[in-house]
C-alpha positions in Angstrom: -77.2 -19.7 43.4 -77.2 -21.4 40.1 -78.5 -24.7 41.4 -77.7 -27.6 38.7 -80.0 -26.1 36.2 -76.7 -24.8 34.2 -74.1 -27.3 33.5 -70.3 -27.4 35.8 -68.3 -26.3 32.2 -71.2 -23.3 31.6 -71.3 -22.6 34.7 -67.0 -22.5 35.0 -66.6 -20.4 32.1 -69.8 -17.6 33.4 -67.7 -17.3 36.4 -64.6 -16.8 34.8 -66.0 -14.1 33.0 -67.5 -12.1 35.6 -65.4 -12.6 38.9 -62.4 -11.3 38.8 -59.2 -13.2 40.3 -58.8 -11.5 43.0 -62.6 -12.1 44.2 -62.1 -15.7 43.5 -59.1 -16.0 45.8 -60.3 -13.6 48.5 -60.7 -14.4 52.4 -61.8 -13.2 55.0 -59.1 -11.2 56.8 -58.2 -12.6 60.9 -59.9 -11.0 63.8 -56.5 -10.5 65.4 -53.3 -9.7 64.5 -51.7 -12.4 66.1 -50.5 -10.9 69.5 -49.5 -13.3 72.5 -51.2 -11.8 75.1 -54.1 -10.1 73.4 -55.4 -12.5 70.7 -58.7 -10.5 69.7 -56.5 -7.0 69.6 -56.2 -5.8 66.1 -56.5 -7.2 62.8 -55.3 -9.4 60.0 -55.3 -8.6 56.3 -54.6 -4.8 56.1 -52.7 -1.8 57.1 -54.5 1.9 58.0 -52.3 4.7 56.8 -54.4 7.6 58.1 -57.6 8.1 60.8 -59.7 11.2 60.1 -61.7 11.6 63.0 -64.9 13.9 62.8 -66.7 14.2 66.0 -69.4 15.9 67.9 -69.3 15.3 72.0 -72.1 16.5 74.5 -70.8 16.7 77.9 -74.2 16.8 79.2 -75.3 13.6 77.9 -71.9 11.9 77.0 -73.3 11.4 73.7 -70.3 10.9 71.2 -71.2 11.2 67.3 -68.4 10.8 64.7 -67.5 9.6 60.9 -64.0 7.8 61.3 -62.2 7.8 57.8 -59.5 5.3 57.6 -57.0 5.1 54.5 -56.1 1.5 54.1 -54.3 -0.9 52.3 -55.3 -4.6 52.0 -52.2 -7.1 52.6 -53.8 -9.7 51.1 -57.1 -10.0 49.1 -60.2 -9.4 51.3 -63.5 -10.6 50.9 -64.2 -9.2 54.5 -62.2 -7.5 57.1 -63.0 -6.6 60.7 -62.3 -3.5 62.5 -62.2 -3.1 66.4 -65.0 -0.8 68.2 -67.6 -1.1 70.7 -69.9 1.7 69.7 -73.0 1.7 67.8 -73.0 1.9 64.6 -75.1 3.3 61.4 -73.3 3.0 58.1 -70.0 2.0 57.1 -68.9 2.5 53.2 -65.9 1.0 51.2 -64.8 3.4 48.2 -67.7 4.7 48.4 -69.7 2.1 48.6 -72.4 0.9 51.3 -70.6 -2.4 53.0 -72.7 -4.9 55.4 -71.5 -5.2 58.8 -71.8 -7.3 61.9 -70.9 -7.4 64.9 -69.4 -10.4 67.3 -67.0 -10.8 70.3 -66.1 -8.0 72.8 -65.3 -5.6 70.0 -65.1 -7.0 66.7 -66.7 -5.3 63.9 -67.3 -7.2 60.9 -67.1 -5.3 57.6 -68.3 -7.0 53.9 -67.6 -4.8 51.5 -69.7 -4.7 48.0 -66.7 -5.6 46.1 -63.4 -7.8 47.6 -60.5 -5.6 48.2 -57.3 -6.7 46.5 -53.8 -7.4 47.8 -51.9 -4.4 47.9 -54.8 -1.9 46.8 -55.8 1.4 48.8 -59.6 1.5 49.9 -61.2 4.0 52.0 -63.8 3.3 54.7 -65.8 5.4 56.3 -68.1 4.4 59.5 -70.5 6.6 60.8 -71.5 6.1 64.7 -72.7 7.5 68.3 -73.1 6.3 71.3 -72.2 6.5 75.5 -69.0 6.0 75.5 -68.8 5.2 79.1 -71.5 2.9 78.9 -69.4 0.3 76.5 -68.4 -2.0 79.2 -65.6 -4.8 78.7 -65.3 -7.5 81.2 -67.0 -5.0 83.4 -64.7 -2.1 83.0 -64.6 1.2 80.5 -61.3 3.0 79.2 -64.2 6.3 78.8 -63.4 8.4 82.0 -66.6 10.6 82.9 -65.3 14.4 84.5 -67.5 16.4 86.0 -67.3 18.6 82.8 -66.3 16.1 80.0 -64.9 12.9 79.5 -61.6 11.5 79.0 -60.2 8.0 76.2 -56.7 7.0 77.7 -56.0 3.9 78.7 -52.9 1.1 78.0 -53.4 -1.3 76.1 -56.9 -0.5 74.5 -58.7 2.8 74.5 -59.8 3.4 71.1 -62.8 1.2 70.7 -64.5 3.5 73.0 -64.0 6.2 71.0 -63.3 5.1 67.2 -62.8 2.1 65.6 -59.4 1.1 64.5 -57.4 -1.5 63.9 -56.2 -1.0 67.7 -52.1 -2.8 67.9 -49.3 -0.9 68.5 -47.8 -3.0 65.0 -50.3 -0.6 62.9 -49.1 3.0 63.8 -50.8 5.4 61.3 -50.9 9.5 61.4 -54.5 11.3 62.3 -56.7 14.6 62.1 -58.9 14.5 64.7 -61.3 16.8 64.8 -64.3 17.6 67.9 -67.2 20.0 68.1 -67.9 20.9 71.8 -70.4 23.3 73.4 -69.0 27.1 73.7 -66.8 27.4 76.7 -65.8 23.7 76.7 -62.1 22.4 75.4 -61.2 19.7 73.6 -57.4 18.4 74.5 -55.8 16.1 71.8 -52.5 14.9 69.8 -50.1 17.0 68.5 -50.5 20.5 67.2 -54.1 22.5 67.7 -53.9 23.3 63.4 -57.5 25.5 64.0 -60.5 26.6 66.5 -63.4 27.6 64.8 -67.1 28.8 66.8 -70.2 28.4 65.2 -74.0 28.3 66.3 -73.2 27.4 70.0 -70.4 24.9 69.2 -66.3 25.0 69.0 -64.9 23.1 66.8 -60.9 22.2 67.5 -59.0 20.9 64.8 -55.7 18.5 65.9 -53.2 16.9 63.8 -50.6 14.6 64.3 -48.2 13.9 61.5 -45.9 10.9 62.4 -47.4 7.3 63.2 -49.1 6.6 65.8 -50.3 3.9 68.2 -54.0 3.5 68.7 -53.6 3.4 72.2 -51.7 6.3 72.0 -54.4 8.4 70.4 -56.0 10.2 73.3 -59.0 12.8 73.8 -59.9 15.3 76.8 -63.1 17.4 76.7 -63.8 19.7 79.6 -62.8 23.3 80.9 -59.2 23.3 80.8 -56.4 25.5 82.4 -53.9 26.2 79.2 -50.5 27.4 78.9 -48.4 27.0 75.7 -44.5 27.9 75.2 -41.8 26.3 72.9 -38.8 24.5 73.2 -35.5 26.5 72.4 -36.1 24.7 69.1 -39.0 25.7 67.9 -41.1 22.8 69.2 -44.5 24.3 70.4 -45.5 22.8 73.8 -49.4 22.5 75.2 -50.5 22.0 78.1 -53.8 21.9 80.1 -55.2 21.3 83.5 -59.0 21.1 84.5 -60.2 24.2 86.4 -61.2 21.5 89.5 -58.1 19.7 90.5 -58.5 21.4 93.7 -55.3 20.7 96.0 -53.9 19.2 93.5 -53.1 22.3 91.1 -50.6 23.8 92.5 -48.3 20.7 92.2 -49.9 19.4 88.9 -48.5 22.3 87.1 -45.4 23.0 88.9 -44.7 19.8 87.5 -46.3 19.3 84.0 -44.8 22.9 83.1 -41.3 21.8 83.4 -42.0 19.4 80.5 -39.9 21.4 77.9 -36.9 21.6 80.3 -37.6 18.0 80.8 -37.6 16.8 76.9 -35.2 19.4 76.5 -32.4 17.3 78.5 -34.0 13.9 77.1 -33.0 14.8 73.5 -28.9 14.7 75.2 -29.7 11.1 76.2 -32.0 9.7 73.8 -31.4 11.8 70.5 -33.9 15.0 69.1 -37.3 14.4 69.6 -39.2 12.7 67.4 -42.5 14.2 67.2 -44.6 17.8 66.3 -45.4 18.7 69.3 -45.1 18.3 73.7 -47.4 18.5 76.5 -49.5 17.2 79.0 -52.5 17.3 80.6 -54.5 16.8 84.0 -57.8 16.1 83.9 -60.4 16.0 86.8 -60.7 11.8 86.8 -60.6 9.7 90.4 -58.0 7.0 88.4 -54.5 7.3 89.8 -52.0 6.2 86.7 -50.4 8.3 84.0 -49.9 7.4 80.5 -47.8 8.1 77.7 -50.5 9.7 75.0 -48.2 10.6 72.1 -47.0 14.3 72.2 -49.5 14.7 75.2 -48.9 12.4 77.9 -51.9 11.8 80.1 -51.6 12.3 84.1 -54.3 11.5 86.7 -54.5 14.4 89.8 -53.5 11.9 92.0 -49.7 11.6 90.7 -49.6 14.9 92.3 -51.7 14.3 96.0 -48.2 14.6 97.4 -46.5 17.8 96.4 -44.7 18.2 92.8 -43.0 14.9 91.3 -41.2 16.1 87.7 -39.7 12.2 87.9 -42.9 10.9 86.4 -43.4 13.5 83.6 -39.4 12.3 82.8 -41.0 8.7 83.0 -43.7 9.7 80.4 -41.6 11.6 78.2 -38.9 9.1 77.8 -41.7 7.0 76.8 -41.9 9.3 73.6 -39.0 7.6 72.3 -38.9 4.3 74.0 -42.7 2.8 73.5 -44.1 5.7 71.0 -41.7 6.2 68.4 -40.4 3.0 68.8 -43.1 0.6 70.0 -43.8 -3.1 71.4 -43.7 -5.5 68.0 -46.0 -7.8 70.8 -47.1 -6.7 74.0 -45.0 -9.2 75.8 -42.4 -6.8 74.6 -43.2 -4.3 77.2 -39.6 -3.5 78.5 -38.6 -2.4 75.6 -40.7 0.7 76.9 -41.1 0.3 80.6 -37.5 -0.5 81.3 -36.3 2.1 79.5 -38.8 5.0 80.9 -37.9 3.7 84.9 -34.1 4.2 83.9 -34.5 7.5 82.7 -35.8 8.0 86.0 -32.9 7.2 87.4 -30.8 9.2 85.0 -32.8 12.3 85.8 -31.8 11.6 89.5 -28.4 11.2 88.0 -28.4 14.8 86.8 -30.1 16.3 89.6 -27.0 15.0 92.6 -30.0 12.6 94.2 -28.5 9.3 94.0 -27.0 7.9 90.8 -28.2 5.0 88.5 -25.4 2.4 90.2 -26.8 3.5 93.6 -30.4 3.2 92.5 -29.8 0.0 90.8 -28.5 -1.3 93.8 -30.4 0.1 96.4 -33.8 -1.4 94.6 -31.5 -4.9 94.4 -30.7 -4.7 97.7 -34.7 -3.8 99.1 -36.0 -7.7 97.4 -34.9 -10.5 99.6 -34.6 -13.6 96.8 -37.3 -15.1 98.1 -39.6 -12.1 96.9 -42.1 -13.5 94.3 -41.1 -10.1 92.4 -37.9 -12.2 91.0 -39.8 -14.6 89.6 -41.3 -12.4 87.0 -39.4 -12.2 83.7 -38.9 -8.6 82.6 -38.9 -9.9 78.6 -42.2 -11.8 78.8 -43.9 -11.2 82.1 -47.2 -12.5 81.2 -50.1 -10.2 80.8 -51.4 -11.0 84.2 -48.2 -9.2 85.1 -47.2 -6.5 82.4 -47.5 -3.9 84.4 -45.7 -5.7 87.3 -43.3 -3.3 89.3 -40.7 -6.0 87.9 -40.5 -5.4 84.9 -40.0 -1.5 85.8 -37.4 -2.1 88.5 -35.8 -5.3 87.4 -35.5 -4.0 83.7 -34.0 -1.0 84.8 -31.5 -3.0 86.9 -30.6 -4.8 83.8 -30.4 -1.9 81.9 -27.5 -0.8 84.3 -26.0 -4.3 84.4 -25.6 -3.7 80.7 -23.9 0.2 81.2 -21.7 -2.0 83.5 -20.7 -4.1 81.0 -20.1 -2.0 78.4 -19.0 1.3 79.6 -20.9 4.8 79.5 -19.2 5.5 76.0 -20.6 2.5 74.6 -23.8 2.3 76.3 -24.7 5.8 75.5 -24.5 5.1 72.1 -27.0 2.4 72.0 -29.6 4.7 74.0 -29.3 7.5 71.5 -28.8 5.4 68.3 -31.6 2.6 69.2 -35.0 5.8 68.6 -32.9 6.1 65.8 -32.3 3.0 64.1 -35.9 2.3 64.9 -38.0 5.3 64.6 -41.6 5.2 63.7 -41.4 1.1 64.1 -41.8 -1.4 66.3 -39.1 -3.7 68.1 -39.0 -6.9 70.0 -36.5 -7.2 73.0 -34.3 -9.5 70.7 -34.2 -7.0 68.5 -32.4 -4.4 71.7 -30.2 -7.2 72.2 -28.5 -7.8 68.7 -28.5 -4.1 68.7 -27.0 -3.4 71.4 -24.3 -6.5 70.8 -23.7 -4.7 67.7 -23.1 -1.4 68.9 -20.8 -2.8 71.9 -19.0 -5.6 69.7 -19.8 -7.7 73.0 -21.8 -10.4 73.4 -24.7 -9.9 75.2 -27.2 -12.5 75.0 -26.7 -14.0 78.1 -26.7 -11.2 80.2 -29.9 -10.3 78.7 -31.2 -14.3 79.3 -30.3 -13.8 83.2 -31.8 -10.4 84.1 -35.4 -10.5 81.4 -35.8 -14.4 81.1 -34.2 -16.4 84.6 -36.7 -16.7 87.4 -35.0 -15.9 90.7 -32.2 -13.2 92.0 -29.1 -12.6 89.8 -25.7 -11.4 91.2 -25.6 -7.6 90.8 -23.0 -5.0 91.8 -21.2 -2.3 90.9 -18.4 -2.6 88.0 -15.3 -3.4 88.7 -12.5 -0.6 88.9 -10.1 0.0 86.7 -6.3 -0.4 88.1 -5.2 2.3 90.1 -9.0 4.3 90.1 -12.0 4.5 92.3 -15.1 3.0 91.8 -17.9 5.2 90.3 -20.2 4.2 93.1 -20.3 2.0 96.3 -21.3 -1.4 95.9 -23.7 -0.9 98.9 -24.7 3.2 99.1 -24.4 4.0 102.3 -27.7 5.4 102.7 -31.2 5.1 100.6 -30.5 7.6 97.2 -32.5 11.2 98.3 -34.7 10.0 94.9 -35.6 6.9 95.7 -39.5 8.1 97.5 -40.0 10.2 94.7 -39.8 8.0 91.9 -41.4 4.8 94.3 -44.5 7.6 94.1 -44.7 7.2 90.9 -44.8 3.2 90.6 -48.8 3.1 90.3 -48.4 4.8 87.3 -49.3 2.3 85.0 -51.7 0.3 87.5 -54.8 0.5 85.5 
């Protein structure tokens, strides 16, 4: 810039004078945050406290229009920062002011701002967009679902670049106001609590806040006609739910599941502590995909969950997840179990309570159906590798360990740990160690290894059921005599993660 017409000790004392410190030392902040399986998922160099998502959606068309307002605060100082989105887009400011941007990758967004962020200061960006969602395509595939009346963002791990950008990993949970105009006579199905619905010209506007962090994968959307019902918990907790007005068959069964969803969280909060969010719901949306998913406060279900008659065992699967893998949430996505685990067992609780086979007999009955040779025992629950982190291993086989450690500790103990672990680590993230010490503490037992042979071993471990004590009956056959009366249900449900 200044070529060699100035001298070095001029030129050294104009820049002192003129760039601030920070600016000096700035860098450019990583295009991932540093996750095993998903390097290019979510970024380095900053924190978002808040998304305020303003958006316009024409079903027609599929034409998606929106100003995303992130509160941030840099981690270190930035001289540039990337956020993660696949859309196309028109302006983005910083404070207020117009940044360049870029783009490069499958999703990056590359933003300069006019002046460097510094380490530990709040800035506000604001990126104005539009676009097809379900035209974004990565590696051939979109988390945009197109309905007959609508369209539909849920999907595990990444949905949000096809709707807003983000810094999309579970590690940067943040609260959000999302807000979508739709054409009269079209519904917009969101997060937490509806807070207003306002018509104007043509268009409704709905209004949706929810107030405690959140994953960005977790942040979901659901425009079409919709089927509503609302209610509350015997607490006070105000419960949503929705079901497009063309599920056909499937209707009758959708909702005489999804409605027992208060009952459901209802009994959850006796195993897993109170609920740790606004609001509760579901909803079922016309789409041709076949999984469910655990959208906070609003879990997502496909029709096809429900192409054989009622199934309440995956809405418990889905609302366990509220606690186990939304309140408390994968620290790295190798961490899965620490969610999937957890939701299968509840699973098998909810059997439990219902007199259709108990978790011991479950446990054992699923042990007993994989020969060693399976390849399914050669996945590792703790870090299955993301070709396999949906794997039906690290469903059943976590659950088995989970029981393996009820059987080690006792229910007195073991209950403890799954009511004080959402507890101890609400609103955060966790890695399975992390389960481990806690649970070791909790217990006053060491645990380690039993945790090494059921999440980290390749092959079959011993399993069985515990031991009596002198002079009492086992709880539960080592061998049940026949398959548990809940064991088809909840194998109906094991494609629902299979994305």
């Amino acid at each position: 810039m200044y070529r060699k017409v100035i001298a070095p000790s001029v030129l050294a004392v104009s820049l002192l004078l003129v760039i601030p410190a920070s600016a000096a030392s700035s860098v450019q902040g990583a295009p991932g945050i540093g996750d095993a399986y998903y390097p290019e998922s979510g970024n380095g160099g900053y924190d978002v406290s808040h998304y305020d998502l303003r958006l316009q959606y024409q079903p027609k068309t599929d034409l998606l229009e929106g100003t995303a307002t992130l509160l941030t605060t840099a981690k270190q100082d930035l001289s540039r920062f990337n956020l993660d989105f696949g859309l196309k887009v028109s302006e983005i400011r910083v404070n207020g002011a117009k940044a360049k941007f870029a783009t490069s990758g499958a999703h990056e967004l590359e933003v300069t701002p006019a002046q460097p962020l510094a380490k530990g200061k709040q800035a506000t960006v604001v990126v104005k967009y539009a676009g097809k969602p379900s035209e974004f395509k990565i590696d051939g595939w979109s988390a945009w679902q197109r309905t007959p009346d609508g369209g539909v963002a849920a999907q595990e791990p990444d949905s949000a670049v096809w709707w807003f950008p983000s810094n999309d990993h579970p590690l940067d949970k943040a609260t959000f106001d999302i807000s979508v105009n739709v054409p009269d006579g079209t519904q917009a199905i969101s997060n937490g609590v509806l807070q207003s619905q306002t018509s104007r010209l043509g268009w409704t506007r709905y209004n949706w806040r929810s107030n405690k962090p959140q994953a960005t994968y977790l942040a979901t959307l659901a425009i079409g006609k919709f089927d509503i019902t609302t209610d509350k918990t015997a607490s006070g907790l105000p419960i949503l739910n929705a079901y497009s007005k063309d599920l056909g068959d499937n209707a009758g069964a959708a909702k005489a599941s999804v409605e027992r969803t208060g009952e459901v969280a209802e009994w959850l909060e006796s195993v897993f502590g109170p609920y740790p969010f606004n609001a509760l719901g579901g909803y079922v949306p016309n789409v041709p995909s076949g999984f469910a998913l655990e959208t906070q406060t609003r879990p997502f279900y496909s029709p096809r969950q429900f192409a054989n008659g009622a199934n309440v065992s995956v809405v418990v699967h889905e609302l366990a997840h509220q606690w186990y893998g939304d309140s408390v949430s994968v620290d790295n996505w190798k961490d899965i179990w620490v969610n999937e685990g957890f939701a299968r067992y509840a699973q098998w609780l909810w059997s439990e309570k219902e007199g259709e086979g108990t978790a011991q007999e479950l446990a054992q009955w699923t042990y007993d159906n994989r020969p060693a040779e399976d390849p399914f025992w050669q996945v590792k629950p703790g870090d299955p590798g993301a070709e396999n982190q949906f794997h039906g291993a690290v469903y059943d086989r976590g659950a088995i360990a989970i029981q393996a450690l009820r059987n080690e500790v006792g229910d007195e103990k073991f209950f403890q740990i799954l009511k004080g672990w959402p507890t101890e680590r609400a609103y955060g993230n966790a890695k399975v160690g992390d389960f481990v010490r806690y649970a070791e503490k909790v217990s006053n037992k060491p645990l380690a290894q039993l945790f090494e042979t059921w999440l980290y071993t390749p092959g079959k471990p011993s399993f069985g059921a515990p031991a009596a004590k002198p002079g009492a009956r086992s709880l539960a056959p080592s061998k049940p005599a026949a398959e548990p009366k809940s064991w088809k249900k909840i194998q109906a449900t094991n494609t629902v993660h299979e994305h």
